[in-house]
N, C-alpha and C positions, 0 to 999 in steps of 0.2 A: 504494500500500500504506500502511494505515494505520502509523501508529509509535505503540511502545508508551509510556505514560506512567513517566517515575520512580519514581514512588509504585507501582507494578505491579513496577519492578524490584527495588524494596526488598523490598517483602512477597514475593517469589520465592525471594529469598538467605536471607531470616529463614527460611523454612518451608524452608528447605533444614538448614539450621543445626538445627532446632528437636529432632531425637534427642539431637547433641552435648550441651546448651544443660537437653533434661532430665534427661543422664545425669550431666552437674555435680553439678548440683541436689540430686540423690539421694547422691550419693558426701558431698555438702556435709551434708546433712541426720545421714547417719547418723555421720558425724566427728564434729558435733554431739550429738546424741544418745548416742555414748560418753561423754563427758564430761559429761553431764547424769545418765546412770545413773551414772558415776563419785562425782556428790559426793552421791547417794541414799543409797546404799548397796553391801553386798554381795545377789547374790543368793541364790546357792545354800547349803545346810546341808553336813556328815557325810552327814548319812543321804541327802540328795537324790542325792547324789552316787555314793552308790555304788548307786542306784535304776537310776540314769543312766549307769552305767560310768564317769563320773569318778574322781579321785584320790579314796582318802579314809582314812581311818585307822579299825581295828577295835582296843578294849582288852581287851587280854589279863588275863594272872594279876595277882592284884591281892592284895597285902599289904596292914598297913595304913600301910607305909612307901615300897612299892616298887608302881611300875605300868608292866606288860608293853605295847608297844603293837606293832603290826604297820603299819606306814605300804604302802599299797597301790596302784601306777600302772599302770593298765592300757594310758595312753596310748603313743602312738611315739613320744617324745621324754621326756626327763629333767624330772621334775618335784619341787619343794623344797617342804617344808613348812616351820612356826614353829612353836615351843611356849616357854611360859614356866611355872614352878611356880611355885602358890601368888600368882596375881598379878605376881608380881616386880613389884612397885612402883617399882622405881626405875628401871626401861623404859616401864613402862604409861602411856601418853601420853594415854589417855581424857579427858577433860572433863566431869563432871557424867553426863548422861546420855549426851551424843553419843559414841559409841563406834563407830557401825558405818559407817563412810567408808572411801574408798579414801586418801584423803590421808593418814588414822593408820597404814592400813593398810601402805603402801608407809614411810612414815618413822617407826616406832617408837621407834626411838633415836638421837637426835642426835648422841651419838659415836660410834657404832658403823654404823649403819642397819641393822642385822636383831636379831631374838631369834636365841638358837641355831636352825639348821637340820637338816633331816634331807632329803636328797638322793637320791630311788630312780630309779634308772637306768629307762629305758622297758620298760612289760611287763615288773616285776617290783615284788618287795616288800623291805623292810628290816628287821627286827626290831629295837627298841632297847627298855631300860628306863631308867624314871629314878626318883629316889628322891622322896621329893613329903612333906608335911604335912599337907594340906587337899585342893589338888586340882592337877590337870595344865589347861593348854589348848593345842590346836593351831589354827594355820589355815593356810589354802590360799591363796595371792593365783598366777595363772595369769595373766598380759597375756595368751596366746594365747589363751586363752578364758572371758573376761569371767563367762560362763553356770557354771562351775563354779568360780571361786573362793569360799572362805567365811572368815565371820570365827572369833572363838575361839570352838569347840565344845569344851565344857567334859566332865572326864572325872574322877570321883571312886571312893570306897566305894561310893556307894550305887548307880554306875553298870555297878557292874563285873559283867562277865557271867557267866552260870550256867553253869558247866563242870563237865566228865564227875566224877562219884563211884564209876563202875565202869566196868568194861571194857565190859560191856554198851551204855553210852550213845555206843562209838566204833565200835560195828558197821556195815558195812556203809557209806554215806558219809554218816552221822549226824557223823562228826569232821568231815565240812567245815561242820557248819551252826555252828560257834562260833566261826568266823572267825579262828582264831588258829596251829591247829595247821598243819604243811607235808604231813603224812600220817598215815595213819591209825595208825602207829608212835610216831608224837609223840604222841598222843593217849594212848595205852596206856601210853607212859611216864610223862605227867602225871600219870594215876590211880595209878601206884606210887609216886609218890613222894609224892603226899600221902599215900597210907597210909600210905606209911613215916613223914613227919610226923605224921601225928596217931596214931601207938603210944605 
């Protein structure tokens, strides 16, 4: 009987090996590739987001002092957003142009490390307002999901949405299309009370 050669036993053990060996590989690649996207950028916007059923934030009633916003997680698990007004400068850690990293995004402030947060428990919403000069911005930073964090989505006057003038525009589930009301009761209240303001 002939006997097998060594060179024969090696390539036998290797091609045994070889699913292990590509599934490294791949686990290797895309570890990599996180952190490659990570100092790109962010990906997702606001708006992608809530295209996508991501976290995302809709603005509410808008003074020219005060902005309503409705922070929104459709997710299973608790997810935190950031917001600063008017810049707040003396958090804003940006560089010239370079602003949209993961690296500013996770250390914004070196004594503290977060802007203020706002915290919505899973499959639900938060409502806060805050009072502003110029403009509000939030973001999103998700580790669990890379695909849906976003950077400051900027939130002003001139952004602020078109809401009900009569009772008319909350008929029917016309109040859910402004994103802000909880029913179609809130809606109705809205319109009375700005008429009551504006007498």
């Amino acid at each position: 009987m002939k006997k097998k050669s060594k060179s024969f036993e090696v390539k036998l053990s290797l091609k045994n090996y070889l699913p292990f060996f590509l599934v490294v590989a791949i686990a290797l690649v895309l570890w990599i590739a996180r952190f490659a996207f990570a100092s790109v950028g962010i990906a997702s916007s606001n708006d992608r987001n809530k295209s996508l059923g991501y976290p995302y934030v809709v603005q509410g009633v808008t003074t020219t002092s005060t902005m309503a916003f409705k922070f929104i997680n459709p997710m299973n698990a608790q997810k935190c957003f950031e917001y600063r007004i008017d810049g707040d400068p003396d958090k804003n850690q940006a560089i010239g142009t370079i602003s949209n990293t993961f690296l500013q995004l996770q250390s914004p402030d070196p004594n503290t490390g977060s802007y203020p947060t706002v915290c919505v428990p899973a499959n639900s919403n938060v409502s806060k307002t805050l009072n502003y000069s110029s403009y509000v911005e939030i973001r999103l930073y998700d580790e669990s999901n890379l695909d849906g964090s976003f950077y400051w989505a900027r939130f002003d006057w001139a952004s602020r949405p078109q809401l009900p003038v009569s009772k008319d525009d909350c008929q029917g589930d016309h109040w859910t299309t402004y994103g802000v009301f909880n029913n179609q009761g809130d809606c109705m209240s809205y319109v009375n009370e700005t008429k009551n303001l504006n007498k």
